[in-house]
Structures are given as C-alpha cells and as structure tokens.
CHARMM internal coordinates of N, CA and C (Angstrom, degrees):
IC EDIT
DIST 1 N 1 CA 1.4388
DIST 1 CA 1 C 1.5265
ANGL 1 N 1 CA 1 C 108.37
DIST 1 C 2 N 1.2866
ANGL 1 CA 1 C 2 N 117.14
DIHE 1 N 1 CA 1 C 2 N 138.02
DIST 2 N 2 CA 1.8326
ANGL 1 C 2 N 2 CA 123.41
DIHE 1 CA 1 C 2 N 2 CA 173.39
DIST 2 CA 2 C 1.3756
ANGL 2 N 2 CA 2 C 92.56
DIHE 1 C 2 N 2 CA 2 C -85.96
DIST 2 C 3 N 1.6361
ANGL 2 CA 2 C 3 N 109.29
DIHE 2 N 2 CA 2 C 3 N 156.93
DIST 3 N 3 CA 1.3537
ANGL 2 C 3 N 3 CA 112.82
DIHE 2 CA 2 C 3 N 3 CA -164.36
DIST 3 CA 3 C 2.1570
ANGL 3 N 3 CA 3 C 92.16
DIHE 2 C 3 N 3 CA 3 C -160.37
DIST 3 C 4 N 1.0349
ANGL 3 CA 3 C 4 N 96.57
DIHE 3 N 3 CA 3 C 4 N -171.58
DIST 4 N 4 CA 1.2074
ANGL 3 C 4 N 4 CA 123.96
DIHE 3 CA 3 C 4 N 4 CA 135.49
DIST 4 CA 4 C 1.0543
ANGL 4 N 4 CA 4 C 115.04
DIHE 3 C 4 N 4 CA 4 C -57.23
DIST 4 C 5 N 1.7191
ANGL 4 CA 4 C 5 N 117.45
DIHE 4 N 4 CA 4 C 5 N 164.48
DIST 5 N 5 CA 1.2217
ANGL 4 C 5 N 5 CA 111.98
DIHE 4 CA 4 C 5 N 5 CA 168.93
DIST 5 CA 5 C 1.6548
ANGL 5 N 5 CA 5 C 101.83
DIHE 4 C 5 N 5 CA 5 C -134.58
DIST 5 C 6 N 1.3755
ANGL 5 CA 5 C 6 N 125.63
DIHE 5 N 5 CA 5 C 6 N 143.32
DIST 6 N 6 CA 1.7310
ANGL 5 C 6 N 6 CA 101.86
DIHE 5 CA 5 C 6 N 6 CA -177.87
DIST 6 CA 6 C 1.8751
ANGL 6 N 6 CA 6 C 100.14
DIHE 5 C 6 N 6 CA 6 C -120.70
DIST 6 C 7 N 1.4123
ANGL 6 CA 6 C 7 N 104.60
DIHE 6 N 6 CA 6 C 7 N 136.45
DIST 7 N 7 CA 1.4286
ANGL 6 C 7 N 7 CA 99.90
DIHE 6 CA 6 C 7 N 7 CA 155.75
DIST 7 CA 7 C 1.4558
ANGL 7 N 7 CA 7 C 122.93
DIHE 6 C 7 N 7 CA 7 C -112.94
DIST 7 C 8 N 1.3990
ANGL 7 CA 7 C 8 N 101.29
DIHE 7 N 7 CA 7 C 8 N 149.77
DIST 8 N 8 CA 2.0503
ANGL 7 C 8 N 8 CA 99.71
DIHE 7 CA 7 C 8 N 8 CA -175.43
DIST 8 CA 8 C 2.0142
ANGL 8 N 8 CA 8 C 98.36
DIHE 7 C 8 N 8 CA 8 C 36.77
DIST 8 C 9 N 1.6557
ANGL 8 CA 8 C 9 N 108.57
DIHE 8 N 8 CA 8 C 9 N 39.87
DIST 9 N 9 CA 1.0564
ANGL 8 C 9 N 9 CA 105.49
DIHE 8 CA 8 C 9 N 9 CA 148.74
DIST 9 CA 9 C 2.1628
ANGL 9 N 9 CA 9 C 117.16
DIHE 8 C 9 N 9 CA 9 C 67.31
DIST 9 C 10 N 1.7653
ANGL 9 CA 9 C 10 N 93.89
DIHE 9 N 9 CA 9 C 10 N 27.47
DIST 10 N 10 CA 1.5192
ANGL 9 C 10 N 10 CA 100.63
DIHE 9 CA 9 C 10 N 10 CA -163.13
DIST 10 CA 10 C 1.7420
ANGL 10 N 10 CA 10 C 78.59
DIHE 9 C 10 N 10 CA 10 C -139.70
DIST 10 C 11 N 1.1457
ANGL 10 CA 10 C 11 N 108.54
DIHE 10 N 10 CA 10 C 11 N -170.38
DIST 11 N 11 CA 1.8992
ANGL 10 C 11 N 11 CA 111.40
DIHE 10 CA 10 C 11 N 11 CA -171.95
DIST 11 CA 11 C 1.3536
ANGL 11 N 11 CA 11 C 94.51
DIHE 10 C 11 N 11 CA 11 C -104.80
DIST 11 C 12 N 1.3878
ANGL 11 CA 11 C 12 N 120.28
DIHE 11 N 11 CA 11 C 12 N 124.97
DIST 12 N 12 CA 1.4543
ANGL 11 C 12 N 12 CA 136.45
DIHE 11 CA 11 C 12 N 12 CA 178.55
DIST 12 CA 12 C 1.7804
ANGL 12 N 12 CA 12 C 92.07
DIHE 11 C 12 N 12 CA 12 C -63.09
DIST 12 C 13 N 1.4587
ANGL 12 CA 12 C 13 N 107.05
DIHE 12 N 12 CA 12 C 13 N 140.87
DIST 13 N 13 CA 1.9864
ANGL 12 C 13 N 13 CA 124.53
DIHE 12 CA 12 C 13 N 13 CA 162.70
DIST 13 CA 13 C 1.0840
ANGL 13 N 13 CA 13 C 97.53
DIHE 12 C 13 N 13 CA 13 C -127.05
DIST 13 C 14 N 1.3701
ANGL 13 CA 13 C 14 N 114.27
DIHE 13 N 13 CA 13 C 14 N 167.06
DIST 14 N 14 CA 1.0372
ANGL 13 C 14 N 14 CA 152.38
DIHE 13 CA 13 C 14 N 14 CA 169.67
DIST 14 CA 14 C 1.3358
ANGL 14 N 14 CA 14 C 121.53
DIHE 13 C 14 N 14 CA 14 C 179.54
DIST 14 C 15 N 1.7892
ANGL 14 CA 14 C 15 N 96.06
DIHE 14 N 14 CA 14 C 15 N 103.68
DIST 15 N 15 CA 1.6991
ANGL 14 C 15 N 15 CA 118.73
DIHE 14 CA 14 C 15 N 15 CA 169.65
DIST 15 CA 15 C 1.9623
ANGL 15 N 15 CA 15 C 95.22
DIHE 14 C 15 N 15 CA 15 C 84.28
DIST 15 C 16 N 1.5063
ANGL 15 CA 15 C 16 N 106.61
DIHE 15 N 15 CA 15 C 16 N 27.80
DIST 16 N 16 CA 1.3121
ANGL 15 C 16 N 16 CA 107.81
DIHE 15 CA 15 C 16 N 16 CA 173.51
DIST 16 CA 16 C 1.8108
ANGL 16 N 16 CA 16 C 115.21
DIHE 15 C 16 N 16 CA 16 C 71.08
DIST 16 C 17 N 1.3877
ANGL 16 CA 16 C 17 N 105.41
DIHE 16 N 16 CA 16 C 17 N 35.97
DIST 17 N 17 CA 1.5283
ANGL 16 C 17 N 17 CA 123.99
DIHE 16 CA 16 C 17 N 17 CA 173.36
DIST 17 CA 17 C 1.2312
ANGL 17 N 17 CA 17 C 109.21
DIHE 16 C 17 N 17 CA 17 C -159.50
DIST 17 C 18 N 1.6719
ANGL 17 CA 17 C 18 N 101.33
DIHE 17 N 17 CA 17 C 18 N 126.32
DIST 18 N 18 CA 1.6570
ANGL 17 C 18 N 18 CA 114.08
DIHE 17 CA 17 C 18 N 18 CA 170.29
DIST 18 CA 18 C 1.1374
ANGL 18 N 18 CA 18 C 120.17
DIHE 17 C 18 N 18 CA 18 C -69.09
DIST 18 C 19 N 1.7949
ANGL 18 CA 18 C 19 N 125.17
DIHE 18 N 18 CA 18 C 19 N 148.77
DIST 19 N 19 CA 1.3686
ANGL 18 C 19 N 19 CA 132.61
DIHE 18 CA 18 C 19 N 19 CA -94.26
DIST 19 CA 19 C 1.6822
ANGL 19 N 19 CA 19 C 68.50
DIHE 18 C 19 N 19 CA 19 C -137.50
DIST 19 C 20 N 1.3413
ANGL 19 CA 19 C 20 N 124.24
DIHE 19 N 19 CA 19 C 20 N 137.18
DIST 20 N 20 CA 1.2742
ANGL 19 C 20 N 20 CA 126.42
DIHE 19 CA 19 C 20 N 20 CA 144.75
DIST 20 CA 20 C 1.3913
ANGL 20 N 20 CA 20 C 137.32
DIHE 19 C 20 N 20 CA 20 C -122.48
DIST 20 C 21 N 1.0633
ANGL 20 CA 20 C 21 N 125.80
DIHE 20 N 20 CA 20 C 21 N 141.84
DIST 21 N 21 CA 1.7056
ANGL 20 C 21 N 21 CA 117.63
DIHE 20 CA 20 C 21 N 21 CA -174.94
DIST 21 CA 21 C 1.3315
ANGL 21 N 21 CA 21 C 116.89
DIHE 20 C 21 N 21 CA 21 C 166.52
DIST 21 C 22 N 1.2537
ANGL 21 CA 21 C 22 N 124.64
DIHE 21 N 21 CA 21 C 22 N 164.59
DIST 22 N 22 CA 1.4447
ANGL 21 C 22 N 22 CA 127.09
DIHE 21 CA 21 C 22 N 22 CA -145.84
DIST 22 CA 22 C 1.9575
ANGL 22 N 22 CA 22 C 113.27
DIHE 21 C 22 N 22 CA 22 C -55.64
DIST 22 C 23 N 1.3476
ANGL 22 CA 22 C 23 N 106.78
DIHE 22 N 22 CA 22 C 23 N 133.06
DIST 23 N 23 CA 1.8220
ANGL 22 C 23 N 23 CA 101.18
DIHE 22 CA 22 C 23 N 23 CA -146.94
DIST 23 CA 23 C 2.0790
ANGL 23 N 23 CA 23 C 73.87
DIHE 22 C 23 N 23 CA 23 C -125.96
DIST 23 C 24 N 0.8869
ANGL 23 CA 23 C 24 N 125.44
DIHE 23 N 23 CA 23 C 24 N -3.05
DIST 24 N 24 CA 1.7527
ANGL 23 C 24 N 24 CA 85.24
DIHE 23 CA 23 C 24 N 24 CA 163.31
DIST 24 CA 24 C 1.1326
ANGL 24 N 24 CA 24 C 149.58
DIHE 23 C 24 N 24 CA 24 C -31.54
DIST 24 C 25 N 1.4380
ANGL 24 CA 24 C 25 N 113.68
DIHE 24 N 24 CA 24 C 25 N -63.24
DIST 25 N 25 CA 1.2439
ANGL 24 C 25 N 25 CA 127.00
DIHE 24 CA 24 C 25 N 25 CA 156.96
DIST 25 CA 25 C 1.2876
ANGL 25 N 25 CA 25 C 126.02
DIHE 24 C 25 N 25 CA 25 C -35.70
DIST 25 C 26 N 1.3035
ANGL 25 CA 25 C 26 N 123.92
DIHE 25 N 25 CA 25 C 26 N -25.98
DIST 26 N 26 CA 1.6815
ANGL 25 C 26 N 26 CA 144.55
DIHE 25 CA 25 C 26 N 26 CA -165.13
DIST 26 CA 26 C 1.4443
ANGL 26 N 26 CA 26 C 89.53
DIHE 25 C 26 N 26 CA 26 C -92.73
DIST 26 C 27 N 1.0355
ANGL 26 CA 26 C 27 N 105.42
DIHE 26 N 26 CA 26 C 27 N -72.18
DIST 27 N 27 CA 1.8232
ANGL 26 C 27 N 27 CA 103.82
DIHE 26 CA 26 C 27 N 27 CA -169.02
DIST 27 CA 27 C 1.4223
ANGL 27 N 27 CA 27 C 107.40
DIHE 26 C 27 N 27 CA 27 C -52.39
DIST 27 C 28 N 1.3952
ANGL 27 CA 27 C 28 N 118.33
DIHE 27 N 27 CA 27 C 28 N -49.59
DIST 28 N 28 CA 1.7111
ANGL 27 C 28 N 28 CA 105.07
DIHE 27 CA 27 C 28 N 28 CA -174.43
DIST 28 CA 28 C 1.5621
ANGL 28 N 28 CA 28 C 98.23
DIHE 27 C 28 N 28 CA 28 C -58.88
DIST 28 C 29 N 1.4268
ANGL 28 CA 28 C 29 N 122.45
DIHE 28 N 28 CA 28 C 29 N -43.35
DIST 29 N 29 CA 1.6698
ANGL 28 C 29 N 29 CA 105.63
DIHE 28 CA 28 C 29 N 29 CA -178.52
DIST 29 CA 29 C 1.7828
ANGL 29 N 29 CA 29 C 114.00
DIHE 28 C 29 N 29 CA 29 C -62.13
DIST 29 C 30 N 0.7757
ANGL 29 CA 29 C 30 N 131.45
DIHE 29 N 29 CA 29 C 30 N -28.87
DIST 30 N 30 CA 1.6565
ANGL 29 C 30 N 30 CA 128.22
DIHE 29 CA 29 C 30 N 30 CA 167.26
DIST 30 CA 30 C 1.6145
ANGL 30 N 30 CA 30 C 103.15
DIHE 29 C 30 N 30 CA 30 C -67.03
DIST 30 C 31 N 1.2196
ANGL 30 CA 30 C 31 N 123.06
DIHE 30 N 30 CA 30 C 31 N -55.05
DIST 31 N 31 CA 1.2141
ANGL 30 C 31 N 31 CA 103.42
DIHE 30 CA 30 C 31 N 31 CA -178.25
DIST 31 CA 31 C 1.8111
ANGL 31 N 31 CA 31 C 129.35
DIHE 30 C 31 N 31 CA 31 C -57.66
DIST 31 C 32 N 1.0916
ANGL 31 CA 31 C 32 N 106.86
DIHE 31 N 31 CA 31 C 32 N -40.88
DIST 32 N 32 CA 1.5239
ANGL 31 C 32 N 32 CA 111.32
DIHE 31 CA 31 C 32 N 32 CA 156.90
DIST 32 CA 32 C 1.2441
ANGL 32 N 32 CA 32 C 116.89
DIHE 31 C 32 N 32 CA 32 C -61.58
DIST 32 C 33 N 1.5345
ANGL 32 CA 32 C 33 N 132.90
DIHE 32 N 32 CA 32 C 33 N -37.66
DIST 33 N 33 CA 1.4951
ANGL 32 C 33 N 33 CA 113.93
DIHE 32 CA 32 C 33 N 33 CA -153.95
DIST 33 CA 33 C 2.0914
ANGL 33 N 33 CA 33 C 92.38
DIHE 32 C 33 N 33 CA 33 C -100.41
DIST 33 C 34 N 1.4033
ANGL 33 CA 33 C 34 N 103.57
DIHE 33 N 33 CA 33 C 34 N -5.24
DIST 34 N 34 CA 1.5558
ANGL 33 C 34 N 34 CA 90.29
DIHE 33 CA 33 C 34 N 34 CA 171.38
DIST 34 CA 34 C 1.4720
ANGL 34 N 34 CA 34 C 111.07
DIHE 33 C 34 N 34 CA 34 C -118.15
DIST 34 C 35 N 1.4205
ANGL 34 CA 34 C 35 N 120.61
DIHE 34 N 34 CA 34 C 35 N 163.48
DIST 35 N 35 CA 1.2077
ANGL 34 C 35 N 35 CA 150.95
DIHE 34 CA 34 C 35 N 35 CA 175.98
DIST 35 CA 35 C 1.2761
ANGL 35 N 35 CA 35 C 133.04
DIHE 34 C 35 N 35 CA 35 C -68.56
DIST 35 C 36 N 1.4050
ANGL 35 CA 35 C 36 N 139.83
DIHE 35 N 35 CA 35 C 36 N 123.55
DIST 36 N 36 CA 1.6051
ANGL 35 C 36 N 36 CA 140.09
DIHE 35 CA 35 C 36 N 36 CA -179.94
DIST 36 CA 36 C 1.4776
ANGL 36 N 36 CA 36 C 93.14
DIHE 35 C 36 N 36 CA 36 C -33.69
DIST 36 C 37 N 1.1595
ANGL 36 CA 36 C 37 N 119.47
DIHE 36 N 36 CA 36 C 37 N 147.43
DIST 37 N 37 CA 1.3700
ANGL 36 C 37 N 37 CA 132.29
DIHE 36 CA 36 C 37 N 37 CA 162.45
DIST 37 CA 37 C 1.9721
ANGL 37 N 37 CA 37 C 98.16
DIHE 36 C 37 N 37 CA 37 C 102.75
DIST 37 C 38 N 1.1815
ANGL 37 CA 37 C 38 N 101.97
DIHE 37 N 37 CA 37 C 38 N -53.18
DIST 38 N 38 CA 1.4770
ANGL 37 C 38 N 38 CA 88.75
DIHE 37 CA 37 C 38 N 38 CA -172.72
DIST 38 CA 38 C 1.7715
ANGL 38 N 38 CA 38 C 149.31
DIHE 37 C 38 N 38 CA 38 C -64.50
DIST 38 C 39 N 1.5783
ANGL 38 CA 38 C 39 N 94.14
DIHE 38 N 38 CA 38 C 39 N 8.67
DIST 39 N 39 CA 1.3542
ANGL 38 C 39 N 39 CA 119.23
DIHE 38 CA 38 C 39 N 39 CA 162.12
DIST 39 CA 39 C 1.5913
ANGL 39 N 39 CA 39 C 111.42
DIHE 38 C 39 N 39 CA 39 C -101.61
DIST 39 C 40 N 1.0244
ANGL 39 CA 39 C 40 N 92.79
DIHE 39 N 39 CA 39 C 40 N 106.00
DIST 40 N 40 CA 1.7457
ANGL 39 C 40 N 40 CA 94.61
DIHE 39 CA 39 C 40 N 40 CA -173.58
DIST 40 CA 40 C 1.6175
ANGL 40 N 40 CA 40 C 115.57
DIHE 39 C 40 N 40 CA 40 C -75.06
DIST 40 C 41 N 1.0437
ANGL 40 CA 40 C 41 N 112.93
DIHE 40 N 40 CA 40 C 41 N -12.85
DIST 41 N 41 CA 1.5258
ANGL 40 C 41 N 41 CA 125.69
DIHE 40 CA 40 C 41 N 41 CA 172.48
DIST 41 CA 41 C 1.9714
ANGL 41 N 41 CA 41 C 115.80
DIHE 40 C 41 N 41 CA 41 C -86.84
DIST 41 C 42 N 1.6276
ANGL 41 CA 41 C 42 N 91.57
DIHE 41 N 41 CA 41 C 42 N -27.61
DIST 42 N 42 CA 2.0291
ANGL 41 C 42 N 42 CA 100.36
DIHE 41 CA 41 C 42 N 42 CA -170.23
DIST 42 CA 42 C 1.7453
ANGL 42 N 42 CA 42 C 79.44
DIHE 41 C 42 N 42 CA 42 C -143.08
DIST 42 C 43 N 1.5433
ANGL 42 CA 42 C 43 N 115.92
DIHE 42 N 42 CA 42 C 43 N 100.43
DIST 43 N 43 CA 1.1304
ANGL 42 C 43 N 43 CA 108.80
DIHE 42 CA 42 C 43 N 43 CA 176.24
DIST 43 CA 43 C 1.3892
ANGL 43 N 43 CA 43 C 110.14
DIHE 42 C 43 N 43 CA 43 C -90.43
DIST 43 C 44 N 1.2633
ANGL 43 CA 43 C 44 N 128.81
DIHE 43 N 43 CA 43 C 44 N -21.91
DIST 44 N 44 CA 1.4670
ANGL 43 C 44 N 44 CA 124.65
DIHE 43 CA 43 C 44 N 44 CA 174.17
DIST 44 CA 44 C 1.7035
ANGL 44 N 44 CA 44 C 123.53
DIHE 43 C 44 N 44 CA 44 C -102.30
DIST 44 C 45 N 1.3281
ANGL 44 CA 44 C 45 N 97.55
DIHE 44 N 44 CA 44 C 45 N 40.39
DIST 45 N 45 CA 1.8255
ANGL 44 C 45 N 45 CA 126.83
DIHE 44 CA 44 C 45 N 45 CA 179.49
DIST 45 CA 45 C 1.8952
ANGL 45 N 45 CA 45 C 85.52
DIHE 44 C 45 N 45 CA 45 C -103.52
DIST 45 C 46 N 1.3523
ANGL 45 CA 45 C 46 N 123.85
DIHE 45 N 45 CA 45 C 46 N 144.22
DIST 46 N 46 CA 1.4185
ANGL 45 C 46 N 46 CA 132.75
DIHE 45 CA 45 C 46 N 46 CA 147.37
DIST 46 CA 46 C 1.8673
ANGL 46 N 46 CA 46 C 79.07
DIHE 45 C 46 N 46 CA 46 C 125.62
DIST 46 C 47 N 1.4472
ANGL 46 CA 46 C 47 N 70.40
DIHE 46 N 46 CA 46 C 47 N 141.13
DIST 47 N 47 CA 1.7293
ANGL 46 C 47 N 47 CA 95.03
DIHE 46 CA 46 C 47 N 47 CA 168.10
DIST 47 CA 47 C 1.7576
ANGL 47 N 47 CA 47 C 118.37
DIHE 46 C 47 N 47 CA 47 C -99.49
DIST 47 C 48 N 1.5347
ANGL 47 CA 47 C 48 N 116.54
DIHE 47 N 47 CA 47 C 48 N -71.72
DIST 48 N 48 CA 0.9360
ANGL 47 C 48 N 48 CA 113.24
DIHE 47 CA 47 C 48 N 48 CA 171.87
DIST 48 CA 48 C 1.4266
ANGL 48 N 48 CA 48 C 126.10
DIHE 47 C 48 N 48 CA 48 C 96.30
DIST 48 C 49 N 1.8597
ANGL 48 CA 48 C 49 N 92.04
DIHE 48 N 48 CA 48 C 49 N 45.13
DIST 49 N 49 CA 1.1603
ANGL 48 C 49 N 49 CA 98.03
DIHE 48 CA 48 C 49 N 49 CA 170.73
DIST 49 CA 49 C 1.4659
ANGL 49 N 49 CA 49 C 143.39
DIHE 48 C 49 N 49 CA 49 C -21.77
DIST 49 C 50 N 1.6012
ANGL 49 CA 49 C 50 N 93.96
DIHE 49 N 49 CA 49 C 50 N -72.14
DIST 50 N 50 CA 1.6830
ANGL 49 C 50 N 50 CA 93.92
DIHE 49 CA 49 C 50 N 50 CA 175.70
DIST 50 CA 50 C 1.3440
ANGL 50 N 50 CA 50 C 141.44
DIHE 49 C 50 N 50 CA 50 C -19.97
DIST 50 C 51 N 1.7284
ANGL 50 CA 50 C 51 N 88.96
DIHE 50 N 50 CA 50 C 51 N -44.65
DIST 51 N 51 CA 1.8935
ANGL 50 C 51 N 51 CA 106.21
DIHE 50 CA 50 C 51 N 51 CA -174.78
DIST 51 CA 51 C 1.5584
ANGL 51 N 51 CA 51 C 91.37
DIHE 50 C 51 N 51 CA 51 C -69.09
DIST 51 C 52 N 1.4641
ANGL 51 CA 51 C 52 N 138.72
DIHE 51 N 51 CA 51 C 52 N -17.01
DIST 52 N 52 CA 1.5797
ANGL 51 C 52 N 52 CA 122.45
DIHE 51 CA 51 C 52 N 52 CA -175.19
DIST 52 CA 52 C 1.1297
ANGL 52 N 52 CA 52 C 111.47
DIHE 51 C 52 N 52 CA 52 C -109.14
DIST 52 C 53 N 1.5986
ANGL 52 CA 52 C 53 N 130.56
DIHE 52 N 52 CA 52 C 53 N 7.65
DIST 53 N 53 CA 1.4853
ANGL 52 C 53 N 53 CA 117.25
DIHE 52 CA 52 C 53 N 53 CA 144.19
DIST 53 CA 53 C 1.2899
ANGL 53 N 53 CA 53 C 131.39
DIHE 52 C 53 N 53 CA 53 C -15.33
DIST 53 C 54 N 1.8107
ANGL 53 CA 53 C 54 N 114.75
DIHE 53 N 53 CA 53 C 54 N -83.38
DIST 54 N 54 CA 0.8510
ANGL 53 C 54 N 54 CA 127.69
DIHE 53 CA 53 C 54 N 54 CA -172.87
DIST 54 CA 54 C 1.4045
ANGL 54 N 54 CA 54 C 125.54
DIHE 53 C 54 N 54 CA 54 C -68.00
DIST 54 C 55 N 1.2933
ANGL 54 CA 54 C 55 N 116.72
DIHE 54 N 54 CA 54 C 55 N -7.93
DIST 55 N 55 CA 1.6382
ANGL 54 C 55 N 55 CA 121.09
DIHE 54 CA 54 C 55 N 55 CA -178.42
DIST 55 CA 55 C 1.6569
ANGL 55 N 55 CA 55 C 116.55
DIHE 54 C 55 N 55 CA 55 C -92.85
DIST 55 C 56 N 1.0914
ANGL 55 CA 55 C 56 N 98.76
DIHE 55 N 55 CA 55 C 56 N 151.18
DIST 56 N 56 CA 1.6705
ANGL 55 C 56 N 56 CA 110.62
DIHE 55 CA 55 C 56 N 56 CA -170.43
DIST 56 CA 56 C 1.1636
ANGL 56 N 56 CA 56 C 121.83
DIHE 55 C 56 N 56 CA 56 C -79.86
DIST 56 C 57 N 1.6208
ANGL 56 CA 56 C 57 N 119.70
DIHE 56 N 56 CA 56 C 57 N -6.90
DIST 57 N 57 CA 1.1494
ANGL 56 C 57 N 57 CA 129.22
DIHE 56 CA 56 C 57 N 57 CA 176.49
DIST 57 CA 57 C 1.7163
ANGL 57 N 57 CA 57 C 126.53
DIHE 56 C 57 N 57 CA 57 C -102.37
DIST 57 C 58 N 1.4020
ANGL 57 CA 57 C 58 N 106.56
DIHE 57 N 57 CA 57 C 58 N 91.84
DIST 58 N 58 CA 1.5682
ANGL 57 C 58 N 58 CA 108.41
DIHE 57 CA 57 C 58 N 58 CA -169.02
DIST 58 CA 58 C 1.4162
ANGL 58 N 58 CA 58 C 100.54
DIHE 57 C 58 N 58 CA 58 C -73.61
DIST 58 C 59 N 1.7874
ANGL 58 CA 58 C 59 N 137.42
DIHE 58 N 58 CA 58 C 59 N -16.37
DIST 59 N 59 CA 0.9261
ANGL 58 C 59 N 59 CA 106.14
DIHE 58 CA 58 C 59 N 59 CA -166.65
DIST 59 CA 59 C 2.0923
ANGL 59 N 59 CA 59 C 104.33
DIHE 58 C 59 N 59 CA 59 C -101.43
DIST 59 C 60 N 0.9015
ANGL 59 CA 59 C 60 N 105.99
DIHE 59 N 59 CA 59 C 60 N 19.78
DIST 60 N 60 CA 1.6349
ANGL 59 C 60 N 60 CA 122.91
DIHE 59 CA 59 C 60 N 60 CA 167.77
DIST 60 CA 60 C 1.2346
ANGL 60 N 60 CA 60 C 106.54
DIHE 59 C 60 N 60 CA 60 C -86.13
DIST 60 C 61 N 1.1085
ANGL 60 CA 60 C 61 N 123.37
DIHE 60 N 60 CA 60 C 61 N -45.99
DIST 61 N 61 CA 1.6095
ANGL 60 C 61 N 61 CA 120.56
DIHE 60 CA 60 C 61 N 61 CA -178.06
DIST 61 CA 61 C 1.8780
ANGL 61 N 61 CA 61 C 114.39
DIHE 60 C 61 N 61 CA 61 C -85.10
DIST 61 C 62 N 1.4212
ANGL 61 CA 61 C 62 N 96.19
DIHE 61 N 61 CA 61 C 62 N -28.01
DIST 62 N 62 CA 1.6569
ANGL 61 C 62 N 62 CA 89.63
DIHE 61 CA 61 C 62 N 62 CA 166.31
DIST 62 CA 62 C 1.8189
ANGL 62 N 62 CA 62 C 111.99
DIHE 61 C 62 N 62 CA 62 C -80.42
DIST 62 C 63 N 1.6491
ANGL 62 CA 62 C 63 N 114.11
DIHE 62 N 62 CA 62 C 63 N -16.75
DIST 63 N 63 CA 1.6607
ANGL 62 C 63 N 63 CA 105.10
DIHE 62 CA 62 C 63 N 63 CA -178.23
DIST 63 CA 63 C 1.7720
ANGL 63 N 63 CA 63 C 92.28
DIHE 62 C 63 N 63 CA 63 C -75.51
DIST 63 C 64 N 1.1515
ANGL 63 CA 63 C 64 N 123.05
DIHE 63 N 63 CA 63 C 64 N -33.33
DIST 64 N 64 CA 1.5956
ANGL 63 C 64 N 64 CA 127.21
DIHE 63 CA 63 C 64 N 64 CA -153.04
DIST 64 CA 64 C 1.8233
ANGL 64 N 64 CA 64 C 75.61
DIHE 63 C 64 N 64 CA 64 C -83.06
DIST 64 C 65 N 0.7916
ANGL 64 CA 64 C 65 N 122.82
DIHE 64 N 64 CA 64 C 65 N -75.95
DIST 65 N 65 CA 1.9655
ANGL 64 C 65 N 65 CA 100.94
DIHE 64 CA 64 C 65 N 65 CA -164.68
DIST 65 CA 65 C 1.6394
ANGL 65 N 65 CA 65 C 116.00
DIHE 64 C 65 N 65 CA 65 C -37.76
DIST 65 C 66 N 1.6529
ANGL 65 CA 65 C 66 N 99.50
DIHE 65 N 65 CA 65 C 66 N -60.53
DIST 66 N 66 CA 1.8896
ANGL 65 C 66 N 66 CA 103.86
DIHE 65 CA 65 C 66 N 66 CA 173.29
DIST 66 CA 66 C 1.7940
ANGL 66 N 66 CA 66 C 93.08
DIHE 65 C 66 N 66 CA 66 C -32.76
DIST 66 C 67 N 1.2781
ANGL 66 CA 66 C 67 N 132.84
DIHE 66 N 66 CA 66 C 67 N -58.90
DIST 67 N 67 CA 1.1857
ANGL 66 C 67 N 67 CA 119.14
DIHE 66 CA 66 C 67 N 67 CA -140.58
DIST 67 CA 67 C 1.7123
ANGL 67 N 67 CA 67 C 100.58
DIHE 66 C 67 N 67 CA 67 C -66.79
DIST 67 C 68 N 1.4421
ANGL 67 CA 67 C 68 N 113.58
DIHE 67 N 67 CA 67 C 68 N -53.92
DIST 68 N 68 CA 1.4927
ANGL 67 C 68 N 68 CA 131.26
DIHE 67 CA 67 C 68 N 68 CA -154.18
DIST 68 CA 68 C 1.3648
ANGL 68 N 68 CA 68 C 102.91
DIHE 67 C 68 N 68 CA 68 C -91.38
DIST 68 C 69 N 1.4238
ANGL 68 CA 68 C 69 N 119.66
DIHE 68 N 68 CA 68 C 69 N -12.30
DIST 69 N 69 CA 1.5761
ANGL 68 C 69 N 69 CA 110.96
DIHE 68 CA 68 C 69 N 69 CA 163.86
DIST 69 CA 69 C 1.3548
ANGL 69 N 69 CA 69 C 158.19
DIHE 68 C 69 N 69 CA 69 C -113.77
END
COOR INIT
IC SEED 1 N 1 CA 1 C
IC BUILD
C-alpha cells in the first residue's frame, strides 16, 4: 500500500513535500507499538507491546498480535 510516510513518528519531507511510498511495514509497526483505544475510528486495533515487556508469557502476546493483526 502507498501511504504517507512517518519519521520519529511526524510526516516525512523532502524539498518541502510529503514523502510517499510503500507503508506496510509502517502500519504493522503502529499497530504493535499502540494500544486498544488509540485508533479512534478501530478502537480495538493496537497491540501494545510495551504493556508485554514485563510479563512472562510470550505466548499471550504472540495470541494477542494473531488476534489484532
């Protein structure tokens, strides 16, 4: 998919025009690195890594991606 493109999460320029080009990769990283609720349009889209750092269960956080991605 062509998209946007984001860096450090702001709209990529170049020469004072936003940057477009293939954003898969981008979206699966937003979907992991954000949280249920934070798509205000798909509120139960986001995984939310962070919160599974600390837990001992890797295979909860790999069923919770299958589910949300």
């Amino acid at each position: 998919m062509i998209d946007l493109i984001l860096q450090d999460y702001d709209l990529k320029t170049e020469s004072g025009d936003f940057v477009c080009d293939v954003s898969d990769e981008q979206h699966q990283a937003l979907l992991l690195a954000t949280n249920k609720g934070d798509w205000k349009e798909s509120p139960t889209v986001g995984v939310g890594v962070a919160a599974w750092l600390k837990d001992d269960d890797p295979d909860g956080l790999l069923g919770e991606i299958k589910k949300r991605i």
